[in-house]
Structures are given as structure tokens and as C-alpha cells.
C-alpha positions in Angstrom: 12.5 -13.7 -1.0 9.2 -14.8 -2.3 5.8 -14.1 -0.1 3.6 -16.1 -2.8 1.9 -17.8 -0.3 1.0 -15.1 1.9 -0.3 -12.4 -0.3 -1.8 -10.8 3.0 2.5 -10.4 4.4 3.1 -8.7 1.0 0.4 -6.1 1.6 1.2 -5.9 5.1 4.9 -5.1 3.9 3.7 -2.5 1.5 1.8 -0.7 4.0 4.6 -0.3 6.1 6.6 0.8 3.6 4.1 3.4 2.8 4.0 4.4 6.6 7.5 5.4 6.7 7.3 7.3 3.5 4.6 9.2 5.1 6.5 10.1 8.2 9.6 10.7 5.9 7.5 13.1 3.8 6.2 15.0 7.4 9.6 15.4 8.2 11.0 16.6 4.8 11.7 20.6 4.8 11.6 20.4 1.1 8.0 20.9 -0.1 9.0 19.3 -3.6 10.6 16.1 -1.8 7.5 16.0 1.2 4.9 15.9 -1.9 7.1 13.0 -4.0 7.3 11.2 -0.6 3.5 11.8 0.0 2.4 10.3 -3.6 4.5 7.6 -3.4 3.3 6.4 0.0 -0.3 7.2 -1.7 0.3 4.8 -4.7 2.1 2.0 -2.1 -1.3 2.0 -0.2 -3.3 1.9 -3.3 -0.8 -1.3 -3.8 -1.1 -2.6 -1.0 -5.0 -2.6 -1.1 -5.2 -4.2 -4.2 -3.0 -7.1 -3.3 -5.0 -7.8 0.2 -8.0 -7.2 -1.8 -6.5 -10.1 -4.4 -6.3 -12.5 -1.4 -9.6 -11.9 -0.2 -11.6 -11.7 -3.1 -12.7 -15.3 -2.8 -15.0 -14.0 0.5 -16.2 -10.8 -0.9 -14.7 -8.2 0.9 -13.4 -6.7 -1.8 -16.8 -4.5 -2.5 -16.6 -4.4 -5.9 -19.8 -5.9 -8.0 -18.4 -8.2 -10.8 -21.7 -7.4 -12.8 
């Protein structure tokens, strides 16, 4: 299933995603498992930033200067 169009679903997707895996990680006993569960909701909201940021980039709220 392809979000192409809707680069903001994608993120919004991702985010979620990264939301569980945080709650997953708060409920792991297992501090080895809780921090592999933390990092990888960690690099799924760095994701997910980048592709809203891809989407909106066209109205500047990215906040990055080009120059």
C-alpha cells in the first residue's frame, strides 16, 4: 500500500509506530530490550520528521537555511 500522495499519512504512521515502541520499551523489564525499543522509536521519530519536513519544505517550516 503506497501513501505517495500523502507524505504527511506516512509520517503520521511513523510516529505512531514510534509511540508504541516507546510504551513497549516503558513496559520492558529487560534494560537491554527497553533501550533497543527506546532507540528505535528515537530513529522512527527522526523518520518521521524528515518525511513531514519533505512535504512541507515548499512553505518553509522546515527551519533549515538552504545557504
Amino acid at each position: 500500500m503506497s501513501v505517495a500522495g500523502e507524505p504527511g499519512g506516512r509520517a503520521q504512521q511513523m510516529r505512531a509506530k514510534a509511540q508504541e515502541m516507546k510504551d513497549a520499551a516503558d513496559r520492558a523489564t529487560d534494560p537491554e530490550e527497553r533501550k533497543r525499543l527506546q532507540e528505535k522509536a528515537r530513529r522512527l521519530q527522526e523518520q518521521s520528521e524528515q518525511e513531514s519536513g519533505m512535504g512541507s519544505q515548499s512553505m518553509g517550516t522546515q527551519g533549515i537555511d538552504p545557504m
